[in-house]
N, C-alpha and C positions, 0 to 999 in steps of 0.2 A: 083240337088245335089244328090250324092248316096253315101251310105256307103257299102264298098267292104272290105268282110271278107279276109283279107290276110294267117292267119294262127289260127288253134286251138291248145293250149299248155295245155297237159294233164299232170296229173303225182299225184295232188293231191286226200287224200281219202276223199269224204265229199265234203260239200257245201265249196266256197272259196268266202273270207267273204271281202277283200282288196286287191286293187293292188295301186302302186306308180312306177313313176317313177325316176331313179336318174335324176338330175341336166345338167347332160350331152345330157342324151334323149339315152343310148348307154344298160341301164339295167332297166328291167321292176322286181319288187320285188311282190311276188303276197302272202298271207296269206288264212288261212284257219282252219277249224274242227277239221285237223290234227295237229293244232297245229305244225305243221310246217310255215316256209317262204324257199319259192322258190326263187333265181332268175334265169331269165332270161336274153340271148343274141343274138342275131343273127350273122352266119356267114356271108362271102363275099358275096353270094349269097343270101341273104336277107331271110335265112332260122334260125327260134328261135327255143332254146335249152334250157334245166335248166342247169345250169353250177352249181348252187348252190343250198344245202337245208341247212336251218340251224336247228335242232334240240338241243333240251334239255333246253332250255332254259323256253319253258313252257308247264305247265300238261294237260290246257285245252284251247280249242280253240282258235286263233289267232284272233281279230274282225279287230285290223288293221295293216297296216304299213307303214310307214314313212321315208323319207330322211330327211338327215339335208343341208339347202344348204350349206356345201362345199361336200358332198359327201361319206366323210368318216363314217357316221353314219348311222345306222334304230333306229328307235325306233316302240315298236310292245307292244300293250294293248291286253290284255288277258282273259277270264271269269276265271281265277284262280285268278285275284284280282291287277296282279300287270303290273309293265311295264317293258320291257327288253329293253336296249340301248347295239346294235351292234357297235364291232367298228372293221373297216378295216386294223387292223395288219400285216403288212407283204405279202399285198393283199389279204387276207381271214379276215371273220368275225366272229367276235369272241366276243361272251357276254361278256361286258366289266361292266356291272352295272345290277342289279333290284333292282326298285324301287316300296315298300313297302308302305303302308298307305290306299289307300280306302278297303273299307268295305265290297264291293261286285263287279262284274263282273267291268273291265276295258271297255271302250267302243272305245277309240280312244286316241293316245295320237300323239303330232305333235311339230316340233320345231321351235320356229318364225324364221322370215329372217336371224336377226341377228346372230343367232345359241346361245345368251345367255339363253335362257332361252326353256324350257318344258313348254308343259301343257297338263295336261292327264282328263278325265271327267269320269264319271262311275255309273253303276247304284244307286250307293248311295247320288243321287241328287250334289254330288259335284264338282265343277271344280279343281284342283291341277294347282300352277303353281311350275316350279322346277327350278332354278337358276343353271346354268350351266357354272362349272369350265373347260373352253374348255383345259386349260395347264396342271391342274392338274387332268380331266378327272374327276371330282367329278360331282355330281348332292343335292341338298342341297332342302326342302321344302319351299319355298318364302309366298307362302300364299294357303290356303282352302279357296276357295270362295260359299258359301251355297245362288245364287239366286236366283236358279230352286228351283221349290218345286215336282219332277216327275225325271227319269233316265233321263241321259243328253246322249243325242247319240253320238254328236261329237263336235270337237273344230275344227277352223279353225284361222290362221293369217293371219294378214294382209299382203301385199307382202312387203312393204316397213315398216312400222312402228310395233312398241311392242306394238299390239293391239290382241287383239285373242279376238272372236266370239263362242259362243256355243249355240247348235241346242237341243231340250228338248219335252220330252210325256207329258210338262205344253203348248204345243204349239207358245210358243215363242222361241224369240233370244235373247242371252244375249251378249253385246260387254264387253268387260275389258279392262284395262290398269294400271299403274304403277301412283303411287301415293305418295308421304313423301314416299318413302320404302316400300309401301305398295298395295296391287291389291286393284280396285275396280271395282262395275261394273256402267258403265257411262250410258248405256243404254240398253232398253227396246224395240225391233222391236213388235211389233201385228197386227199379219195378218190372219194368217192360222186357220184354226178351228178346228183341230187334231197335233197329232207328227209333229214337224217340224224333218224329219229325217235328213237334210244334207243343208251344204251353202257352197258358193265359192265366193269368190270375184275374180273382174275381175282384169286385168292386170294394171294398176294404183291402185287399192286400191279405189276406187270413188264412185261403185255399188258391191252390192251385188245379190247373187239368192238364191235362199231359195224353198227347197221341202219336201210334206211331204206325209201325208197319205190322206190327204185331197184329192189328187192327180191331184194340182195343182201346178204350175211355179211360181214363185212370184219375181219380179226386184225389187229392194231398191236401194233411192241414197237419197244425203245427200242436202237439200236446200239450206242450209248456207255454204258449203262445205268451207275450206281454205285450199290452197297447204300446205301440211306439215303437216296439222290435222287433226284427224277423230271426227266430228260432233255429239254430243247426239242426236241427231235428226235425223230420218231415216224415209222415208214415201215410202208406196208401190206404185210405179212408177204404174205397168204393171202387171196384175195379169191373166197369160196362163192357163185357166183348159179345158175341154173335147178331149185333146189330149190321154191322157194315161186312161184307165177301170178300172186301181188299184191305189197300194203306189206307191208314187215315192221314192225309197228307196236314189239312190244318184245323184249328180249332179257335174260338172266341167265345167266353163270357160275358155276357154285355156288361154293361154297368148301368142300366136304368133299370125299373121296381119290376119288370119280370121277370131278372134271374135267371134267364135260358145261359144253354149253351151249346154252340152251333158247329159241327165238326161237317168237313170236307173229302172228298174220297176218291179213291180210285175206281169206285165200283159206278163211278157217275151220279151218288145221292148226295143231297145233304138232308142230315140228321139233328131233332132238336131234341135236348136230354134237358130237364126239370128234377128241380130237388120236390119231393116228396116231404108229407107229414110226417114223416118217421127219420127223417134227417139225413134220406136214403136219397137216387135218383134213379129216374127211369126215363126211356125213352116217351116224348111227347108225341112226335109229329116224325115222320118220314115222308122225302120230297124224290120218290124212286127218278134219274129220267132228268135229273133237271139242270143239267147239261149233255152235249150229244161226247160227252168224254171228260175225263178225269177232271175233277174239281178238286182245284188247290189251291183255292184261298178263299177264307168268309171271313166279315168282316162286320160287327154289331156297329149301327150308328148312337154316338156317345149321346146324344141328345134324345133324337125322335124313338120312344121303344117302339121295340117290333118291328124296326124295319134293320134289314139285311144286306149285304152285299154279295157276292161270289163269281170268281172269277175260274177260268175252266183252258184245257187243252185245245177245244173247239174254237178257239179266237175271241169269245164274248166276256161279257160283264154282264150281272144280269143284277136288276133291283127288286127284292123279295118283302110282300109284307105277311109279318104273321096277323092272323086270324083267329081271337080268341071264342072259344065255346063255352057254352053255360058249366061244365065241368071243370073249366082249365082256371074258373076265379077264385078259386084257394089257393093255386099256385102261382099266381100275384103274388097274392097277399100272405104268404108262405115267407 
């Protein structure tokens, strides 16, 4: 297996801090320093372009940015405290909300499957979740959930279920869910012995991956597991370390029939880790170099498999295709 650099997309000033992509797999959305968001497109000839910046909407640094599945939305967490929801007007986007409440730096804000609801975390140890009036375009606070005691670096949801997940400098994971009308947090993952910076659940919602500064991989699944439930009980399957020399700052699972999963690093690599016959994972591919400085962010495209995002300290975005070998067609089909 290789990973084969297709394109590097320049344009922002400063370190670029997130990339997503839309729903479709057709626009790559990248954030940054500049407190800008990029996006990106490729023409016929599979050559990418920023077709978009969006400005003004924040003072200071973008940390991330988000789709909502249907398409129409970003939402973008800021170090100026708050969160901005794009919305696609007329085919351009257009800040249609900020939202107002933590204390200090945004770190990540994301919107479950469903598209009702936000959840934003931020240095002020707290989770927000936001109740989302998709007709009336309102966004409303549902709950503060205080159950990091350290910065929460990100949230993630679940793919299918109103479950979100947040990553924390207390070294744990925190799951939530909806309760009488109310969030709570159902569970407690511990693993890691530092920052857990980043998780992804894989494409069912089953297992989870968790990385941190520890600068190790960590697999989570659920024992008692029930279709249609996510389990208080989460135990680390598979725990990958001596691959990467630093942080692993992020991580993705894709969700098409390859099954990779692509972490991000201080040491300047990214790394692609495949599950195995034995129900194991091991490292597939190493991409030493492939930014000129820390890589903090990759990103699976939910449609096209194999292709890649990753966004770096060196100012770029870069578009990655993997490259399958006569070895690596079990692990498809795995």
């Amino acid at each position: 297996m290789k990973l084969k650099e297709e394109q590097t997309l320049k344009g922002h000033n400063g370190r670029v801090w997130g990339c997503s992509w839309s729903p479709s797999g057709n626009l790559l959305a990248t954030c940054g320093e500049d407190a800008n968001v990029r996006l990106w497109s490729s023409d016929d000839s599979g050559v990418w372009s920023c077709v978009t910046i969006l400005t003004e909407a924040h003072t200071r640094t973008v940390r991330s940015v988000e789709w909502s599945p249907c398409g129409n939305f970003l939402a973008t967490a800021s170090f100026d405290g708050t969160v901005a929801v794009w919305d696609r007007k007329s085919g351009q986007f257009e800040c249609s909300a900020t939202l107002e409440g933590h204390e200090n730096e945004v770190k990540w804000a994301a919107f479950s499957r469903s598209g009702n609801f936000l959840a934003s975390c931020s240095r002020d140890k707290s989770v927000w979740i936001w109740d989302v009036d998709q007709e009336e375009e309102e966004y409303s606070c549902a709950s503060v959930l205080q159950a990091h005691t350290q910065d929460v670096k990100k949230v993630v949801w679940h793919p299918e279920l109103d479950v979100v997940a947040s990553c924390s400098y207390d070294n744990r994971i925190k799951m939530y869910r909806e309760d009488d009308d109310d969030w709570i947090c159902f569970a407690t993952l511990s693993s890691h012995t530092s920052t857990v910076w980043a998780a992804a659940f894989d494409k069912l919602g089953t297992r989870l991956v968790s990385v941190g500064d520890d600068a190790t991989v960590k697999i989570w699944h659920q024992p008692d597991y029930n279709a249609g439930d996510v389990s208080p009980s989460w135990k680390c399957q598979t725990t990958l370390g001596g691959e990467h020399s630093r942080c692993i700052y992020d991580v993705d699972w894709s969700k098409t029939g390859d099954n990779l999963i692509a972490t991000a690093s201080g040491d300047d690599a990214i790394r692609l880790f495949g599950e195995t016959s034995e129900s194991g994972f091991s490292i597939k591919c190493t991409k030493e170099n492939s930014h000129d400085q820390d890589v903090n962010g990759v990103a699976w495209n939910p449609v096209k498999s194999g292709i890649l995002a990753s966004v770096s300290d060196d100012g770029t975005a870069k578009i990655w295709n993997v490259l399958m070998e006569e070895d690596d067609i079990d692990l498809v089909h795995n």
